[in-house]
C-alpha positions, 0 to 999 in steps of 0.5 A: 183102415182095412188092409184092403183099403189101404192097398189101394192106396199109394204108399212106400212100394207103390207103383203108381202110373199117373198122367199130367192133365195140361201135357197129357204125358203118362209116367209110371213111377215107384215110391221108394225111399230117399236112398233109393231114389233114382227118378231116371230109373222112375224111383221117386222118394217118398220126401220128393214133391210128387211123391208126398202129393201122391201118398194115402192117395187112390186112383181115379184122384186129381192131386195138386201140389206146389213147385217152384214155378207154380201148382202141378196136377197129375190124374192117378191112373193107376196104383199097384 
């Protein structure tokens, strides 16, 4: 993978804004490790559930993960 294509691509540091197609609500969040994780401050763990779904991914992408109550999608907007 080139470096270019690989900066594309949600990883450990990204800032990722992504939209929740059923409610339409817009979040941006950073990536970081579990020791930094702070979601109020929009820290997101790396091991948390969104976070795992939205590594290696790009914007433009639909990704669907499982929580308890069900399946999730979120639309990436953006990654940076």
């Amino acid at each position: 993978m080139s470096a270019a294509t690989s900066a594309d691509a949600v990883q450990y540091g990204s800032t990722v804004t992504y939209t929740e197609p059923g409610t339409h609500d817009q979040r941006t969040v950073r990536i970081v490790g579990r020791h930094e994780a702070d979601p109020t401050q929009g820290l997101l763990s790396e091991d948390s559930p969104v976070g795992h779904a939205l590594l290696g991914r790009r914007s433009g992408e639909v990704v669907q993960f499982m929580v308890p109550r069900g399946t999730r999608h979120l639309h990436i907007d953006s990654v940076n």
